[in-house]
C-alpha positions in Angstrom: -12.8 -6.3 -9.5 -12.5 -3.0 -11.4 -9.5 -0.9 -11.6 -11.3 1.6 -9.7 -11.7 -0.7 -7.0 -8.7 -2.1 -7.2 -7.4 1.3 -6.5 -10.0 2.0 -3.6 -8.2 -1.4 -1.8 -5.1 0.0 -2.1 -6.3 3.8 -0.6 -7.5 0.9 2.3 -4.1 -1.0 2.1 -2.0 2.2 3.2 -4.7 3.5 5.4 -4.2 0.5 7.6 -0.3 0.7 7.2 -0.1 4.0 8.3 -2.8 3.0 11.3 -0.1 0.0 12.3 3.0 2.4 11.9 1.3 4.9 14.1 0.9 2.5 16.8 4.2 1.1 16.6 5.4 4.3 17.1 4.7 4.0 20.6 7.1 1.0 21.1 10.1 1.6 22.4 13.2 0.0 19.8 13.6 -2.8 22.4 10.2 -3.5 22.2 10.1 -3.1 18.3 12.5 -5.9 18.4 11.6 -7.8 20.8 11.4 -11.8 20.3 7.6 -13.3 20.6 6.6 -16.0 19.0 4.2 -15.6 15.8 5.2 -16.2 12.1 7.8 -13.5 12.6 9.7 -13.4 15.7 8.7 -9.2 16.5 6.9 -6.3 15.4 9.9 -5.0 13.3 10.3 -8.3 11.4 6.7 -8.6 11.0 6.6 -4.7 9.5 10.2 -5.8 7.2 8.0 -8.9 6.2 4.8 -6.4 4.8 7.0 -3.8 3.1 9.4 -5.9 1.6 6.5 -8.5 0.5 4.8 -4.8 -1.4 8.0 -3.7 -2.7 9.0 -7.7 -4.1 5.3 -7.6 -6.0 5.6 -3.8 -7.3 8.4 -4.5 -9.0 8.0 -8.0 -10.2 4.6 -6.1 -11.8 6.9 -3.5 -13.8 9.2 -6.4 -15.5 11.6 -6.5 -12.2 13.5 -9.3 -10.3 15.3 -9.9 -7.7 17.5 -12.9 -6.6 17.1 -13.3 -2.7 20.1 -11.5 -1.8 18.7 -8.0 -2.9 15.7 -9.0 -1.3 17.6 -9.8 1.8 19.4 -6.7 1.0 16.6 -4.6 0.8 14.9 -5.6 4.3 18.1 -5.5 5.9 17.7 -1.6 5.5 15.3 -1.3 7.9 16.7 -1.2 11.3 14.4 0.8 13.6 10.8 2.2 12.9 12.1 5.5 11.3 13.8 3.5 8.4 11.2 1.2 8.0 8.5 3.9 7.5 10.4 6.0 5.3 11.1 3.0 3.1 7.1 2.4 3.2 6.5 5.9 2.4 8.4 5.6 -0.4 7.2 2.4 -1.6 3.9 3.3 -1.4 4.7 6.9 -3.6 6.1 4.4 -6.3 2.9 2.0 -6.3 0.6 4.9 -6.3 2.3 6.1 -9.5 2.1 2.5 -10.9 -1.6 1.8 -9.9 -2.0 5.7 -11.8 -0.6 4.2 -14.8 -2.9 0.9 -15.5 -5.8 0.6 -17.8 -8.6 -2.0 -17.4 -7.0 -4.1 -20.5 -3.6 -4.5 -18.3 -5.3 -5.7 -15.2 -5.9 -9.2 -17.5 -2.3 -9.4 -18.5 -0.6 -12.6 -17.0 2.4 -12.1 -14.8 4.7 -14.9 -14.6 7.3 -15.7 -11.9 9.2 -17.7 -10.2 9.2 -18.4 -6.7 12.4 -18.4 -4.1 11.9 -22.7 -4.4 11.9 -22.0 -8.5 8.5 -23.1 -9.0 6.9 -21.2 -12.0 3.7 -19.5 -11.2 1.4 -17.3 -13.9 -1.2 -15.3 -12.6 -3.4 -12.3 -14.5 -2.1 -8.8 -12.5 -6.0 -8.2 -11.3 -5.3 -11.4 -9.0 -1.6 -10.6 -7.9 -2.7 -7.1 -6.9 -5.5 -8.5 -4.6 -3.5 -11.1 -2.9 -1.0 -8.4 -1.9 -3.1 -6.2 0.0 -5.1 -9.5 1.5 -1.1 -10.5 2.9 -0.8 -7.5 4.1 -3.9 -7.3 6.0 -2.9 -11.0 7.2 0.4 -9.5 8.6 -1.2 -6.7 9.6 -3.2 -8.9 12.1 -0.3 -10.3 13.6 1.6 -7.3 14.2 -2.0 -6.0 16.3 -1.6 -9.4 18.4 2.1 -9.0 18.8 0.9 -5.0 20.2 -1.6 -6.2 22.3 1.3 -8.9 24.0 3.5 -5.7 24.6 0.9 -4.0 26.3 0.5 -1.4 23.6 -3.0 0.0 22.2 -4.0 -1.2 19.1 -5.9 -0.5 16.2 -8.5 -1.1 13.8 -7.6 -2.0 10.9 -11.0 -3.0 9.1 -12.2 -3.0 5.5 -15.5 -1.1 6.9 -14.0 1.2 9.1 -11.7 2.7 6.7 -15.0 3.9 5.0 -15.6 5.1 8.3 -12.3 7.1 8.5 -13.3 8.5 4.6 -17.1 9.5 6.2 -15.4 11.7 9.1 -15.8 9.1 11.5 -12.6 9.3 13.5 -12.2 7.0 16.7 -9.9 7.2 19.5 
């Protein structure tokens, strides 16, 4: 995968963010919080779960870490769906500023981490930076079930139709 592909998932990655948030918008905070069962008992933990996920990688891809009480920390921040779309806003100003910065040379540099267990893991950045936005969309999926069990309208969220959305094609 190219750099300029690369960037072209992640113009797709916050499309379908900002589709998700949109729709959640229509929850009320009861329902945002509500308990169902999935990987993550609500929408809101689900959401925490995507943005906090992006924000661990960003920064563990510009030399970063963080012991699990700042990431713990740094969820905990998001108590309603105002909070937790400004934090995304921001993240995803930060990452767009990153992804400006890369050359096709650093997507082959090898990132190595440890995970929360404190098993080593090494991986080239091009690799990382795909997984993230296939989590993501992952998550993403979930939080449309968990809409749909709520009784709210969901969303598309497709690879395809956010080509679509960049041809004109609007639905809904």
């Amino acid at each position: 995968m190219t750099l300029e592909e690369i960037r072209e998932l992640y113009g797709f990655n916050a499309w379908a963010n900002q589709r998700v948030f949109d729709r959640c918008a229509a929850l009320s905070q009861e329902q945002f919080a509500q308990r169902i069962i999935s990987s993550y008992p609500s929408v809101r933990e689900t959401l925490v779960h995507i943005v906090a996920g992006e924000w661990i990688w960003l920064e563990l891809w510009r030399g970063r870490t963080h012991a699990a009480e700042e990431r713990q920390r740094y969820a905990a921040q998001f108590a309603d769906l105002g909070t937790l779309r400004a934090g995304w806003s921001e993240l995803e100003k930060e990452r767009q500023g990153f992804l400006g910065t890369l050359t096709e040379a650093d997507l082959e540099r090898v990132v190595e981490y440890r995970s929360v267990r404190g098993n080593r893991f090494a991986y080239s950045l091009r690799r990382m930076l795909q997984h993230v936005v296939n989590h993501s969309t992952y998550h993403r999926g979930q939080v449309i079930t968990l809409l749909r069990q709520l009784g709210a309208s969901p969303c598309a969220t497709d690879y395809l139709r956010y080509f679509d959305w960049l041809a004109g094609e609007r639905e809904e």
